[in-house]
C-alpha positions in Angstrom: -14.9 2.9 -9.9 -13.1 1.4 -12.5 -9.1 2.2 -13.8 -10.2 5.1 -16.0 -11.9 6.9 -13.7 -9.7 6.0 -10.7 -6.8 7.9 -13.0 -8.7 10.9 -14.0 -9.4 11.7 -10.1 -6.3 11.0 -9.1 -4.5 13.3 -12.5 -7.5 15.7 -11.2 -6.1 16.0 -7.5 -2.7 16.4 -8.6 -3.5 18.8 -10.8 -5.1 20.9 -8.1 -2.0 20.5 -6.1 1.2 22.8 -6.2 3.1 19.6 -8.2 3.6 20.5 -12.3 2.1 17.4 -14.1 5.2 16.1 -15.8 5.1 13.1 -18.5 7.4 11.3 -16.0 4.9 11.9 -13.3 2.0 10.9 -15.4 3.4 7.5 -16.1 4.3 7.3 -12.4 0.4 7.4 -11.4 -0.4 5.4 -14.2 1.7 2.6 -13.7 0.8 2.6 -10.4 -3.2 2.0 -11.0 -2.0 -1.0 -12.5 0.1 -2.8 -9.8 -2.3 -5.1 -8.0 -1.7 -5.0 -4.5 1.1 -3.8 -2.6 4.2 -2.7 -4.1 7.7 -1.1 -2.8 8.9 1.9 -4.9 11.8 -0.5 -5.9 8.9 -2.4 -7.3 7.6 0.9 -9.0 11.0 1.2 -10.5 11.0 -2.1 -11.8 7.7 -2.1 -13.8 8.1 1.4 -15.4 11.2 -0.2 -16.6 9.7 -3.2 -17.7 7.5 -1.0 -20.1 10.0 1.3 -21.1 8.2 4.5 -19.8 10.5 7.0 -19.0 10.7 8.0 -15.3 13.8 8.6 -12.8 13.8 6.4 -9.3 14.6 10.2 -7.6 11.2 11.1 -9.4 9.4 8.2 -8.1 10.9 8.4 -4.4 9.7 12.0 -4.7 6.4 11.6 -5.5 5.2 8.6 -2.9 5.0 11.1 -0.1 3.2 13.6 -2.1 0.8 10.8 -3.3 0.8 9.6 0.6 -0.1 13.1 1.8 -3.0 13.6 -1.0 -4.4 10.6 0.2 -3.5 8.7 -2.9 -1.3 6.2 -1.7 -1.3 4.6 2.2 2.0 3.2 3.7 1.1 -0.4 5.0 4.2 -1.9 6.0 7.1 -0.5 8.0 9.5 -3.1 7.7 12.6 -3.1 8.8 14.1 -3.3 4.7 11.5 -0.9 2.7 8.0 -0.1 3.1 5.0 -1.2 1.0 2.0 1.1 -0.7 -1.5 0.7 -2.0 -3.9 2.6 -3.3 -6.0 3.9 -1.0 -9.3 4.4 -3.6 -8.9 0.4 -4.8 -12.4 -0.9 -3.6 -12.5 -3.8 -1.1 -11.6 -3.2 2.6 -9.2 -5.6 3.8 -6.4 -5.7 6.6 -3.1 -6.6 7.0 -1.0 -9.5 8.5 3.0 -8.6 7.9 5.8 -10.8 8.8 8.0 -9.6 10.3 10.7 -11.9 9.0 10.3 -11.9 5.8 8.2 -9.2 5.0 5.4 -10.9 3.1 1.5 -8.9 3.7 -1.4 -11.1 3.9 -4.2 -9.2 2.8 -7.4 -10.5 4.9 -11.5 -9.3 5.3 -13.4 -10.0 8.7 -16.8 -8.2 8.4 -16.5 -9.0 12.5 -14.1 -6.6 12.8 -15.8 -4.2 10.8 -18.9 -4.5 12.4 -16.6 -4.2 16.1 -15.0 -1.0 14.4 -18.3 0.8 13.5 -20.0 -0.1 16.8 -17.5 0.9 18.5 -17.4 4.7 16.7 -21.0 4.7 17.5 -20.8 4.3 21.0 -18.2 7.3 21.1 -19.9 9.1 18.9 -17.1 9.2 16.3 -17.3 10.2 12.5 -14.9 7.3 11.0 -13.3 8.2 7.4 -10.7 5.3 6.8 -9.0 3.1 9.5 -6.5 0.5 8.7 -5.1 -3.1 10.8 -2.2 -4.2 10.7 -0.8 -7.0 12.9 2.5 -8.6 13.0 4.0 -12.0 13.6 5.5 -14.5 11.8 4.2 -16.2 8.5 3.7 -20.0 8.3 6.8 -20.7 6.2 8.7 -18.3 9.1 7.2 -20.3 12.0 8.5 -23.5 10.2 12.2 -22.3 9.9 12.3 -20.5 13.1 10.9 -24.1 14.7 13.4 -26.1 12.0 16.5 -23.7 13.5 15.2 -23.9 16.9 15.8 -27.5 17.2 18.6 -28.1 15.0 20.7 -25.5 17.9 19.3 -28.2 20.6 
């Protein structure tokens, strides 16, 4: 599906949804088909900004959950600072490695997970519509500095 059509369903569910299609909104959704990869809202803020389209940070932080809950947008990090969205219709399966120190998502495939994840809803019978991964640790550069700090205290 490419950017076009990928903004005329999502304009099309929202449409269909109790929310008024404002211009702010619009550029909202659009700007967001553009970020590649994850973004904050703080993010979202930023590049609306950067292009000069009009839209409020209260009208941005209002309409994540309601893109969230249409099944527009999915949550993938819960960080301890501010969490991280995508878009939940960009093609390409991956999963996620988060640090936990510094926040940074490492986007990864592993068809042997996927193949373990679809045998496994066969065994149990199971209808599967999305599923995410997400594990957390500690990046490279992390592990470094923690090790650095680690011995510079002994």
């Amino acid at each position: 599906m490419n950017r076009e059509e990928l903004e005329a369903e999502v304009m099309d569910l929202l449409q269909h949804s109790e929310l008024r299609m404002t211009p702010q909104r619009r550029a909202i959704v659009r700007r967001i088909l553009t970020i590649p990869g994850h973004f904050s809202a703080d993010d979202l803020v930023t590049a609306l900004d950067q292009t000069q389209e009009e839209a409020s940070r209260a009208t941005v932080y209002r309409l994540i959950p309601v893109l969230i809950e249409l099944g527009i947008l999915r949550e993938v990090e819960h960080g301890y600072d501010h969490s991280h969205y995508e878009v939940v219709r960009d093609p390409g399966h991956h999963e996620h490695l988060i640090c936990q120190r510094c926040g940074e998502v490492i986007e990864f495939v592993c068809p042997a997970i996927e193949e373990a994840i679809v045998e496994v809803c066969q065994e149990h019978n199971f209808r599967q519509y999305q599923h995410g991964l997400e594990v957390t640790g500690l990046c490279e550069q992390c592990q470094q500095e923690a090790d650095d700090q680690h011995l510079s205290a002994s």
